[in-house]
KEROGU-90781 format. One line per field, with one value per residue (C-alpha): residue number from 1; residue in three letters; x, y, z. Coordinates in Angstrom, 2 decimals. Each point is the difference from the previous one (the first is absolute). Example, Ala and Ser with C-alpha at 12.3 -4.5 7.8 and 13.67 -1.06 7.14 Angstrom:
# KEROGU-90781
resi	(1/2);
resn	(ALA/SER);
px	(12.30/1.37);
py	(-4.50/3.44);
pz	(7.80/-0.66);
***
This chain:
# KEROGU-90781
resi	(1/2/3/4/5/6/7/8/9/10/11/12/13/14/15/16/17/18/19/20/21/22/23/24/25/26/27/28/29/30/31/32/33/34/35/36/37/38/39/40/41/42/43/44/45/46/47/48/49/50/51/52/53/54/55/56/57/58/59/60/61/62/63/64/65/66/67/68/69/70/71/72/73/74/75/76/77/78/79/80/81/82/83/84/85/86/87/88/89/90/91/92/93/94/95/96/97/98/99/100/101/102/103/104/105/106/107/108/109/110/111/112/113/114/115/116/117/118/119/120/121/122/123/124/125/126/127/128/129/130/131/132/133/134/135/136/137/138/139/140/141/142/143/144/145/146/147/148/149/150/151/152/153/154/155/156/157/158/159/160/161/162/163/164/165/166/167/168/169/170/171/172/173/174/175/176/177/178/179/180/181/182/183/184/185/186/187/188/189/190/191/192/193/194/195/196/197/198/199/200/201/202/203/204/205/206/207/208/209/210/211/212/213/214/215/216/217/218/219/220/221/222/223/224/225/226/227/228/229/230/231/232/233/234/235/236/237/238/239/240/241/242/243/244/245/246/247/248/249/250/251/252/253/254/255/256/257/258/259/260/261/262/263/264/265/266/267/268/269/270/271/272/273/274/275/276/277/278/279/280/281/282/283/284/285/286/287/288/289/290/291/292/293/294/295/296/297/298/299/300/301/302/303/304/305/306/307/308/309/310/311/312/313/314/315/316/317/318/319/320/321/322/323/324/325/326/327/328/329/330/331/332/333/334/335/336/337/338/339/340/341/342/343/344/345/346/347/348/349/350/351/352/353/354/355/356/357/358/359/360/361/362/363/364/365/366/367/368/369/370/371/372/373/374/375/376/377/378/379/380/381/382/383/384);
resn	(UNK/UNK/UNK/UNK/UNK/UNK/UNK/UNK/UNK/UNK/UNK/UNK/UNK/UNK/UNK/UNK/UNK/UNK/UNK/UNK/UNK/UNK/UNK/UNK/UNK/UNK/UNK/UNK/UNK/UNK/UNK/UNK/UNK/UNK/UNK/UNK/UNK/UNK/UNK/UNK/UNK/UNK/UNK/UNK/UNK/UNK/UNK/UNK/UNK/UNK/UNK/UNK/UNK/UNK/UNK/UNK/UNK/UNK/UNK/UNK/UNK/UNK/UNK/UNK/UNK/UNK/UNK/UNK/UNK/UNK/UNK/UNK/UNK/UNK/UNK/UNK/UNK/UNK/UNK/UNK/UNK/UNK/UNK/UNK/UNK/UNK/UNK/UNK/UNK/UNK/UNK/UNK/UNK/UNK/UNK/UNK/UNK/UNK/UNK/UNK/UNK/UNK/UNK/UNK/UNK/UNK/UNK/UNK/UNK/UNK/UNK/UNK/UNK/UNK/UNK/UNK/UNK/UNK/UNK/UNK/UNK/UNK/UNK/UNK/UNK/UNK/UNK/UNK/UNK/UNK/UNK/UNK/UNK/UNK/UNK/UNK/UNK/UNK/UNK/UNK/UNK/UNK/UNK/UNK/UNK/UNK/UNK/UNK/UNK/UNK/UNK/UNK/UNK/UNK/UNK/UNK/UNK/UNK/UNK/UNK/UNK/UNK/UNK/UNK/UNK/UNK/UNK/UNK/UNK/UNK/UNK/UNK/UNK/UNK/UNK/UNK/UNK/UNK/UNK/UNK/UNK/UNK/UNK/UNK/UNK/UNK/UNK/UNK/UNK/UNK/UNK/UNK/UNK/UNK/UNK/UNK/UNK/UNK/UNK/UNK/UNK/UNK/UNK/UNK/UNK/UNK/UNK/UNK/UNK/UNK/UNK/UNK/UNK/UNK/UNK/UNK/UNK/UNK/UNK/UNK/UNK/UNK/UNK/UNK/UNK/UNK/UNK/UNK/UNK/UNK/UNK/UNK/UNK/UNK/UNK/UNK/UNK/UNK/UNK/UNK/UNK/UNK/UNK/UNK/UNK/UNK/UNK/UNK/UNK/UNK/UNK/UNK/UNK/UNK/UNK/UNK/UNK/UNK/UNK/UNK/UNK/UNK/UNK/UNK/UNK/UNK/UNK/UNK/UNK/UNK/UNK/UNK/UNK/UNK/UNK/UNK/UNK/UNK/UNK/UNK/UNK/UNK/UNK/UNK/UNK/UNK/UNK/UNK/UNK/UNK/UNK/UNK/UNK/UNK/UNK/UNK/UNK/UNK/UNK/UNK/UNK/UNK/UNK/UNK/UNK/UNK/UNK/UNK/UNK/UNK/UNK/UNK/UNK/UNK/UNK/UNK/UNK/UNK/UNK/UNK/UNK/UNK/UNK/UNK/UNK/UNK/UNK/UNK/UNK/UNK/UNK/UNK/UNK/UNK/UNK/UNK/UNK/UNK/UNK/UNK/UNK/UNK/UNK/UNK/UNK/UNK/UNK/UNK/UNK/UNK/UNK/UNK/UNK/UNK/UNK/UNK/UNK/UNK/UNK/UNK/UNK/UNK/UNK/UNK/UNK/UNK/UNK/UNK/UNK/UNK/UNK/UNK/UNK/UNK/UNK/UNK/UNK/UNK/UNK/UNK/UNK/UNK/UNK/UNK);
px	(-23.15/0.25/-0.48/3.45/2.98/3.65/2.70/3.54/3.25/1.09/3.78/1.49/3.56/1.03/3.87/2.64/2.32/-2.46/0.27/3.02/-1.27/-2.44/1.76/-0.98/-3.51/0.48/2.09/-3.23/-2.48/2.60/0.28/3.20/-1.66/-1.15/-1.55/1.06/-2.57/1.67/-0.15/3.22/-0.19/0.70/2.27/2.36/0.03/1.37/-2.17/-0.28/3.86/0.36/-3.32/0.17/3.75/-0.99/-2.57/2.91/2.19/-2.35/0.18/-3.66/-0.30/-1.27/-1.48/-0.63/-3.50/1.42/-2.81/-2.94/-1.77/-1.76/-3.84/1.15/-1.56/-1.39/2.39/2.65/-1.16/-0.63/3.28/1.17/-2.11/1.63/4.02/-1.04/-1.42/2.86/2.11/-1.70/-0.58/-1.08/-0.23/-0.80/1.22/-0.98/2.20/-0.84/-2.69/-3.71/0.43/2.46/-1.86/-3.29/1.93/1.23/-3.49/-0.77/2.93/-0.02/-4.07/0.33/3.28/-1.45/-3.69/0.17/-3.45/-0.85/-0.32/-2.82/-2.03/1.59/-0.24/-2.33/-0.42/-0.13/0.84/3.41/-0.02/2.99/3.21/2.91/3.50/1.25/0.50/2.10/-0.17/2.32/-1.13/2.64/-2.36/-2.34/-3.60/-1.85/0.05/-0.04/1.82/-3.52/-2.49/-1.66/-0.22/2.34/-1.01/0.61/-0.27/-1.95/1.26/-2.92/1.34/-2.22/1.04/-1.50/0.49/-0.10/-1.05/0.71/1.18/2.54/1.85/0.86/3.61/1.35/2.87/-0.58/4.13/0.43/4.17/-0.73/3.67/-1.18/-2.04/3.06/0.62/-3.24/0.00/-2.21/-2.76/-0.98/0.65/-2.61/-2.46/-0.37/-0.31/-2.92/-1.02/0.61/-2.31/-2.57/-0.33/-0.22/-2.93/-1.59/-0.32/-1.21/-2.79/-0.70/-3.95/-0.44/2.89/1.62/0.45/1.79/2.83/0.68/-1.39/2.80/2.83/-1.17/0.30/3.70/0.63/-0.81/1.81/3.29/-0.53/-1.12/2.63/3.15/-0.98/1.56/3.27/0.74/-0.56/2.49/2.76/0.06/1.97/-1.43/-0.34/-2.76/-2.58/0.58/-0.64/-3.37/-1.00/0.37/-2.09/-2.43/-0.52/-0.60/-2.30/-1.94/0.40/-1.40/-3.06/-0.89/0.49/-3.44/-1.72/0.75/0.53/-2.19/-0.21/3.41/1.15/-2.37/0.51/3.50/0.11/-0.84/3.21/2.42/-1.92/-0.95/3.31/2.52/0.17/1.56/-2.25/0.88/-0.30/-3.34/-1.35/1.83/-1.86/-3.48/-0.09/-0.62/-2.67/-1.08/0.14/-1.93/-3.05/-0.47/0.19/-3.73/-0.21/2.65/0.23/0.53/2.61/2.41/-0.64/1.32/2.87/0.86/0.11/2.43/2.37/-0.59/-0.55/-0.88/-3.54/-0.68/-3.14/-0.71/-3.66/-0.47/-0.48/3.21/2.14/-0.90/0.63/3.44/0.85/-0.65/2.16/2.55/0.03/0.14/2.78/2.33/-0.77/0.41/3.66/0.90/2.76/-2.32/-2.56/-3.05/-2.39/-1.44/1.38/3.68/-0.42/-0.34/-3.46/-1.62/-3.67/-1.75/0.73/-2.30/-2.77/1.33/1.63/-3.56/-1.24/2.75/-0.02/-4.00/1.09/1.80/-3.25/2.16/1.57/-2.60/-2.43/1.89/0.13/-1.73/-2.29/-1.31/1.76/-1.72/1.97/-0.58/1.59/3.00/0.12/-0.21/2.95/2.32/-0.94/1.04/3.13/1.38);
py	(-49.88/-3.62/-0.40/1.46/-0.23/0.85/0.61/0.64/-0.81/-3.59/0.29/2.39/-0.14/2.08/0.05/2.90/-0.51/-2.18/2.40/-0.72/-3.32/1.17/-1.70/-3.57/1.20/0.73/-3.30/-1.48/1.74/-1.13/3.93/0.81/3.58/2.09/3.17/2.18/2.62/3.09/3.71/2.34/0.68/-4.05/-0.31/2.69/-1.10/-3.12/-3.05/-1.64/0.02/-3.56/-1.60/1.35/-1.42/-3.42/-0.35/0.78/-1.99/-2.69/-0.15/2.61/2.28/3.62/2.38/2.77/2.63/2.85/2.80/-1.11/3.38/0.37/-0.16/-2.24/2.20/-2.52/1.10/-0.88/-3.26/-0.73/1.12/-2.91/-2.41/1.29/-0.77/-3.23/-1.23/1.53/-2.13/-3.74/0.12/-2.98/1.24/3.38/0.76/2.90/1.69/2.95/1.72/0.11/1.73/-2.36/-3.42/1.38/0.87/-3.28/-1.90/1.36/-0.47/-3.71/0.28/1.52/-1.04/-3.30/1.19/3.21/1.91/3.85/1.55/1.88/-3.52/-1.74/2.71/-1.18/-3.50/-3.32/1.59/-1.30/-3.10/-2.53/-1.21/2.07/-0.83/-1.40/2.92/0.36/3.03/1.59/2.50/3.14/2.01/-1.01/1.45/-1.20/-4.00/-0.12/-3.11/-1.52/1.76/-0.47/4.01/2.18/3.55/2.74/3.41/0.75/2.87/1.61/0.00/-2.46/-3.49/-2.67/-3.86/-2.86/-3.07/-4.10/-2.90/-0.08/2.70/-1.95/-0.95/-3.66/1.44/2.60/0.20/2.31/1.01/2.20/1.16/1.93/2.39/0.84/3.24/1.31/3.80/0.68/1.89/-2.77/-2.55/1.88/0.35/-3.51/-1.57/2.34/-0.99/-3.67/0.77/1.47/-2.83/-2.52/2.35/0.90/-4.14/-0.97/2.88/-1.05/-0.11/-2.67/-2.47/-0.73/-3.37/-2.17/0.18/3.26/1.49/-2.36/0.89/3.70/0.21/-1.88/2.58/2.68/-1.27/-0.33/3.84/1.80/-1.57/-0.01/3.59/2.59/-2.90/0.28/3.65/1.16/-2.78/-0.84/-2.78/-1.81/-3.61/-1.61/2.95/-0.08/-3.25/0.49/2.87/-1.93/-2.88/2.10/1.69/-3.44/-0.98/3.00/-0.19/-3.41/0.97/2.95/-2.08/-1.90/2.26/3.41/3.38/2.84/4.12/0.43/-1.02/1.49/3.14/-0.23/-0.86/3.23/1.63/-2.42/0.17/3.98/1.25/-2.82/-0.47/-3.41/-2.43/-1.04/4.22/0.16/-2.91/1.32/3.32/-1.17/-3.08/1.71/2.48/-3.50/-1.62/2.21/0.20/-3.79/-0.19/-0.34/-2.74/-1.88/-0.09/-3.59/-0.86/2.94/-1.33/-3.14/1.72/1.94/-3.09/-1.57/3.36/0.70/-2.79/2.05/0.39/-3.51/1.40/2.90/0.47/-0.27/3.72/0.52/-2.20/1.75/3.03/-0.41/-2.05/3.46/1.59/-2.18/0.10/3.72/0.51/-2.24/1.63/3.55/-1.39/-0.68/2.17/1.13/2.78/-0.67/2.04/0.58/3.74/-0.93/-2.79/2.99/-0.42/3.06/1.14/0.12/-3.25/-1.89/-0.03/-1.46/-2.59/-1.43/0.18/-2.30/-1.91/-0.86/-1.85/-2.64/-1.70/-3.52/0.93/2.09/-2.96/-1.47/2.81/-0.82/3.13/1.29/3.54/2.14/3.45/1.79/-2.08/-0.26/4.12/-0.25/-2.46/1.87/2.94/-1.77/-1.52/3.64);
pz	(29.97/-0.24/-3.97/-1.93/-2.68/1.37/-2.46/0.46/-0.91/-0.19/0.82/2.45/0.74/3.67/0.29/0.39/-3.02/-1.61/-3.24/-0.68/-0.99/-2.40/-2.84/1.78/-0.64/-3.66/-0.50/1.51/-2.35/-2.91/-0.87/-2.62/0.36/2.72/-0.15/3.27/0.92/2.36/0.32/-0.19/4.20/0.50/-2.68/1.42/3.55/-1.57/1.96/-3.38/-1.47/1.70/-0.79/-3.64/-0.01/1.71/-2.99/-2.61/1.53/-0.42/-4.11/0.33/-2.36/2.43/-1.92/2.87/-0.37/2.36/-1.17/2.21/1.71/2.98/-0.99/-2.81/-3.28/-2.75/-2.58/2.33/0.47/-3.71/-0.57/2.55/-2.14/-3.10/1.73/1.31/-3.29/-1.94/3.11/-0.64/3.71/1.02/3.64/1.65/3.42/1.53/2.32/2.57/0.89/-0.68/-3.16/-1.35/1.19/-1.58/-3.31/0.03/0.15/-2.64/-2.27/0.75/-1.21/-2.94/-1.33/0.28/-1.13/-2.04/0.83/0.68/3.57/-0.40/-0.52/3.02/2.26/2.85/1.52/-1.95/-3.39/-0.45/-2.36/-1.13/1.67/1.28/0.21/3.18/2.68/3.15/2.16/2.49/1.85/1.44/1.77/2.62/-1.21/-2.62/0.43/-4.13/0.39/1.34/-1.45/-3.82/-0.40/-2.15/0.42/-3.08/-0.71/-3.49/-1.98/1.43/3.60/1.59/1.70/-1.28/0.71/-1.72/2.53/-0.96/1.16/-2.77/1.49/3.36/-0.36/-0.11/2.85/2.62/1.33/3.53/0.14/3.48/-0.81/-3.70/2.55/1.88/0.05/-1.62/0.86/2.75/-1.43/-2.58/2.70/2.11/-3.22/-0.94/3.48/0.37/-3.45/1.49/2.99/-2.29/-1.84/3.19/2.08/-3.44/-1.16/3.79/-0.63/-3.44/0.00/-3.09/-0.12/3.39/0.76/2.76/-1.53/-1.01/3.44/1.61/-2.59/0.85/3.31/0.29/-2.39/1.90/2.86/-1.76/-1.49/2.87/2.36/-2.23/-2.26/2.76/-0.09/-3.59/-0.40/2.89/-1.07/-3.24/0.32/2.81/-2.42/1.89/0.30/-3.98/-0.40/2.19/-1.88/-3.39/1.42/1.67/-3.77/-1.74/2.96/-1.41/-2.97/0.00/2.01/-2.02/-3.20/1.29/2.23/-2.36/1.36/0.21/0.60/1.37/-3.41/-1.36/1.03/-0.40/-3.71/-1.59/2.20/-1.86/-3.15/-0.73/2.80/-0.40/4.07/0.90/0.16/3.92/0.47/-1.10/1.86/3.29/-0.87/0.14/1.91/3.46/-1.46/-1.13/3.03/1.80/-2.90/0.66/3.40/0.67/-2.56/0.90/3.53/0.42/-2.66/1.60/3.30/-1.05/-1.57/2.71/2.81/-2.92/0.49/3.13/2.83/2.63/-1.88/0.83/2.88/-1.84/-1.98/-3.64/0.22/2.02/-1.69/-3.63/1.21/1.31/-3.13/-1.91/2.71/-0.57/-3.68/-0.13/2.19/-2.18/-2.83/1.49/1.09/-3.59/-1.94/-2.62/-0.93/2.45/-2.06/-3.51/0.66/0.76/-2.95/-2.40/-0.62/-0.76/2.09/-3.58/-0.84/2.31/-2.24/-2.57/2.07/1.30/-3.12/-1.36/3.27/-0.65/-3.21/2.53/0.45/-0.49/3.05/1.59/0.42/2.46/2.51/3.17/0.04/-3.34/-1.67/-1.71/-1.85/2.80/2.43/-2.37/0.05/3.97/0.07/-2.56/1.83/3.43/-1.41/-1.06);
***
């Protein structure tokens, strides 16, 4: 483990109110035109009337992009390109969740460096220069503002991801007060998605590192011991602010040391069933958990002394066992569905959903215990 690359964002800004000073950014990055990524659900709560107005205020021309869908779908996102070429952006700044932050990557790429999905898809494929790119996340979940993945839904319903350097923004910017508020089911669905990312980086089997095994366990001290906080009160400011650090953490750690079945197995809900992304990863990582206990009984011992002190004298064996415990229990405490059956998925489709969860293989080489397509039918079959 002692040869590796780390990559993550160079700038990251962590200040309540901080993004209401976005338009010192653009001054910075001598932008006359910004191109302001968002979906309809943050637009309407109205967390970015003042930083849109600060911007304006500020002589920038806005030009807001208020269309972005969950599972971003690639004619959504050319149709982003399209605006923000028709806009002269000369820089993109995506604001909200996963969906929007991942639209926005690639709308600073390609605006910048016209070229065709279908030949970037995969890792290393993206060429040219983007436009400069700052990122503020509203949800805590997906880390985007770290990570050099923007994940899309072909017409075809499968997720596919295109993976470069070039999409790491120049400014990652955590506001803990734009996830004020945030109803409690999503607030519950991306700090699991949060955790996912932090236990599935430190059990990454190819690229973990120093680095991203320390980034991953902070991380998953932050979520585990602030998630309950934020989902019973809302507004309780500095649990937020925890959350949306422990999420970066991740994010950054999983950006190096990629995930691997949970996601995996969780892709093909969002793609072929449109579950939430957080949802589907709260749906299988326990079945998960529980596959790759025999193969990874070190790596959740350690993560379950960094949650849970009192494992300090317990075995390897012990202390990876409770860590599954624990894990379980939180999610089972969450407001959402807890299985593929109260998700809406029907019996019939498990099938099809290992079959399209055995094309992950990007993802699936990094599980600690090999899959095959029948361990994928047991787990579906668990999860429901």
């Amino acid at each position: 483990m002692s040869a590796f690359v780390f990559h993550t964002t160079p700038r990251i800004i962590c200040e309540q109110g901080s993004a209401n000073r976005l338009h010192d950014l653009a001054i910075e990055f001598q932008a006359r035109s910004v191109f302001f990524v968002t979906d309809p659900g943050v637009l309407g709560t109205g967390i970015a009337d003042q930083p849109i107005a600060t911007l304006r205020k500020a002589g920038i021309n806005v030009t807001v992009f208020s269309d972005v869908q969950p599972d971003p779908p690639e004619l959504m996102v050319m149709k982003a390109v399209q605006a923000a070429t028709e806009s002269s952006a000369e820089l993109v700044i995506g604001f909200g969740g996963g969906s929007s932050m991942d639209t926005a990557k690639l709308v600073a790429l390609l605006v910048k460096s016209p070229q065709t999905l279908e030949h970037i898809y995969g890792v290393g494929l993206a060429k040219g220069l983007r436009l400069p790119l700052i990122q503020v996340p509203t949800t805590a979940g997906t880390g985007s503002e770290v990570t050099p993945i923007s994940i899309l839904t072909t017409p075809q319903d499968e997720k596919r991801g295109v993976v470069s350097p070039l999409l790491l923004p120049d400014v990652a910017l955590l506001d803990g007060t734009l996830t004020l508020g945030v109803p409690a089911a999503i607030t519950a669905m991306t700090g699991i998605d949060a955790m996912v990312h932090a236990i599935e980086s430190f059990t990454s089997k190819i690229k973990k590192n120093y680095i991203s095994d320390s980034l991953a366990l902070k991380a998953l001290q932050l979520l585990y011991s602030n998630i309950h906080a934020v989902v019973d009160d809302g507004q309780n400011a500095q649990a937020r602010e925890h959350m949306l650090l422990g999420s970066m953490l991740a994010g950054m750690a999983f950006a190096n040391a990629p995930v691997a079945a949970v996601h995996a197995l969780a892709y093909p809900l969002g793609g072929l069933y449109h579950l939430p992304h957080g949802l589907s990863n709260s749906l299988m990582l326990t079945v998960v958990l529980k596959f790759n206990l025999q193969s990874a009984v070190n790596e959740y011992a350690e993560l379950g002394r960094a949650i849970s002190p009192e494992l300090i004298n317990a075995t390897n064996e012990e202390a990876a066992t409770e860590f599954v415990r624990l894990i379980t229990e939180v999610v089972s405490l969450m407001p959402f569905a807890k299985n593929l059956r109260e998700a809406g998925i029907p019996q019939n489709a498990i099938e099809p959903l290992a079959k399209d969860a055995m094309s992950q293989q990007r993802l699936l080489v990094n599980n600690p215990r090999e899959l095959t397509f029948n361990d994928a039918l047991d787990l579906y079959q668990a999860a429901y």
